[in-house]
C-alpha positions in Angstrom: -85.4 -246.2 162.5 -89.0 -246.8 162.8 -89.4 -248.8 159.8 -86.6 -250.7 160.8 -88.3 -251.6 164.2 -91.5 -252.5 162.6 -89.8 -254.9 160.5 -88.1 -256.3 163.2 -91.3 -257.4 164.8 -93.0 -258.1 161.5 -90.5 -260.8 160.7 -90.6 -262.2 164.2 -90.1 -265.9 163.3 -88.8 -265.0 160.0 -84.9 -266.7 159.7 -84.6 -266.9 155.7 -83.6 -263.7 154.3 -81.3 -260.7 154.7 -81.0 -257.9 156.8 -79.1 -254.7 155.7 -76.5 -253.4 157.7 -78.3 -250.0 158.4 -81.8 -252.1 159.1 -80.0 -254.1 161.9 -78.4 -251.3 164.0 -81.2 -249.2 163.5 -83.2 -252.2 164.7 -80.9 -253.0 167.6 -81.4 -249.0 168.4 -85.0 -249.3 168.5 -84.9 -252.4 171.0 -82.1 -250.8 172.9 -84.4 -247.8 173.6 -87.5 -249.5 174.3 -85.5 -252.0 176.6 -84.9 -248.8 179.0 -87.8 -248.0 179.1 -88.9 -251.7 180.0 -86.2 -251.1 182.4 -87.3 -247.9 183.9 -91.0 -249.5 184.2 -90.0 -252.5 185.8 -87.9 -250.4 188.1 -91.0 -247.8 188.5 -92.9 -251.7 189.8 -89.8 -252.6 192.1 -90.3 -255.8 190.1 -88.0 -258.2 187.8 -90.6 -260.1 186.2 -91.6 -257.3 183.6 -87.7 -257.5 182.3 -87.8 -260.7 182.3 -90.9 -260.8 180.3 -89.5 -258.4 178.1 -86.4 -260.2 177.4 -88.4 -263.9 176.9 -91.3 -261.6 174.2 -87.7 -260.5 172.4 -85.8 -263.9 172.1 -87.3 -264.8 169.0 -86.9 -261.7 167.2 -83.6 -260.9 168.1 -82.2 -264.6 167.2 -83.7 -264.1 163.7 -82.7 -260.7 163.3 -79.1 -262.3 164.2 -80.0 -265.0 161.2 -81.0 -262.9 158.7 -78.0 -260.3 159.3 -75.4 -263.5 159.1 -76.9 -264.4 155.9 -76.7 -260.9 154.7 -72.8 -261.4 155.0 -72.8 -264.7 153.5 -72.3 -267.2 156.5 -74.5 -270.0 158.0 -77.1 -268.5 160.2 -76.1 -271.8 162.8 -73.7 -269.3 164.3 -75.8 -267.8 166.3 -76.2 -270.9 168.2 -71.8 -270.5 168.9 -72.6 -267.5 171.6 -74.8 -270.1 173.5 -72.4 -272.9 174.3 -70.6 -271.6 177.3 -73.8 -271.0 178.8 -74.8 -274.5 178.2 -71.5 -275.9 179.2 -71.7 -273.7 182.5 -75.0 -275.2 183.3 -74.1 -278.8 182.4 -70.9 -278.8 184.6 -72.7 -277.3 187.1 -75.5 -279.6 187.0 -73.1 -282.6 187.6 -70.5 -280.9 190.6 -73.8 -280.4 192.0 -75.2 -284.4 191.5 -71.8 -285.6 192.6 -71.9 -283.3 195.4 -75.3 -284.6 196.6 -73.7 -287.9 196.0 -70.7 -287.7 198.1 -73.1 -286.0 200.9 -75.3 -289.6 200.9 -71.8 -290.8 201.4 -70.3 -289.2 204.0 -70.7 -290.9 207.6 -70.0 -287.6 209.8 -73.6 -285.2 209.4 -71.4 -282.0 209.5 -69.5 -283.0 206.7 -73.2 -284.1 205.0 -74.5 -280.8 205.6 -71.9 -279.1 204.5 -71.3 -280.6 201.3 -75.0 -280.2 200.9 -75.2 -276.4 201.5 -72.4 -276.0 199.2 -75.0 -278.0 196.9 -77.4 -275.5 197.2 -75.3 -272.9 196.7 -74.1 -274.1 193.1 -78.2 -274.6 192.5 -79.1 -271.1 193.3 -76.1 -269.9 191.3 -77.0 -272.1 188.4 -80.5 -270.8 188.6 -79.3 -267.3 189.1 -77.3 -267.5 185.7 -80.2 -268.6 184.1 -82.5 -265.8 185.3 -79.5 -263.4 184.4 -79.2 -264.7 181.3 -83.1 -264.0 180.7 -82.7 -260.4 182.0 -79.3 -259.5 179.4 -80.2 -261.2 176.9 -81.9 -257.8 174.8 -77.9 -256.6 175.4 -76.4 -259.6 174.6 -77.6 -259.2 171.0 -75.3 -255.8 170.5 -72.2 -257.2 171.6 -72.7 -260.9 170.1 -73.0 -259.3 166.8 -70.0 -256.6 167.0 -67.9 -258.8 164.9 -70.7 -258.7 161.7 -71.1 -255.4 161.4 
């Protein structure tokens, strides 16, 4: 398992290649016991950032480990990128309700209808941004299930 972990940050921005079957889930062990402990440590602080750290100094590695393992089974390592699209398409819709929201708030001639259409604007923001920063935080676990279907 250890060797397995070391390679995993050895070949941090490696995405040509394989990865064994066995090297993967032992790697994905390694990360998922070190990623409680973040946990635990960040919990110890009463802070969010150290996760979220965490999960940003993991990214990398855990999208090429995702590469290499796909190419280990023969297929395109591009489909990685097919776990990331409803996210995107979340964001993007909710990036124009909100613009047309802010619109139609210009628009409207009574204020209370203005300001409610433009807390309801805010709201989608902070729950865009909240996505986002959720995103950040799961994205260590998002590796395991993401690649259930490989193994």
């Amino acid at each position: 398992m250890i060797n397995a972990y070391k390679a995993y940050w050895k070949r941090y921005f490696d995405f040509k290649g394989r990865t064994s079957r066995s090297n993967f889930w032992w790697a994905i062990l390694g990360q998922f016991i070190v990623s409680i402990v973040v946990g635990f440590l960040a919990r110890m602080l009463d802070t969010n950032a150290v996760n979220s750290l965490w999960s940003l100094i993991t990214f990398i590695p855990g999208l090429s480990l995702n590469v290499r393992r796909l190419h280990d089974v023969d297929h395109s390592g591009w489909l990685v990128l097919l776990a990331y699209i409803p996210i995107i398409l979340f964001m993007v819709s909710l990036t124009l309700t909100t613009a047309s929201l802010l619109m139609n708030a210009e628009a409207a001639s009574g204020t209370r209808k203005r300001e409610k259409l433009q807390n309801f604007s805010l709201f989608l923001y902070n729950v865009r941004y909240s996505m986002i920063v959720l995103d950040i935080i799961c994205s260590g676990n998002l590796e395991v299930t993401r690649n259930s279907l490989i193994a």
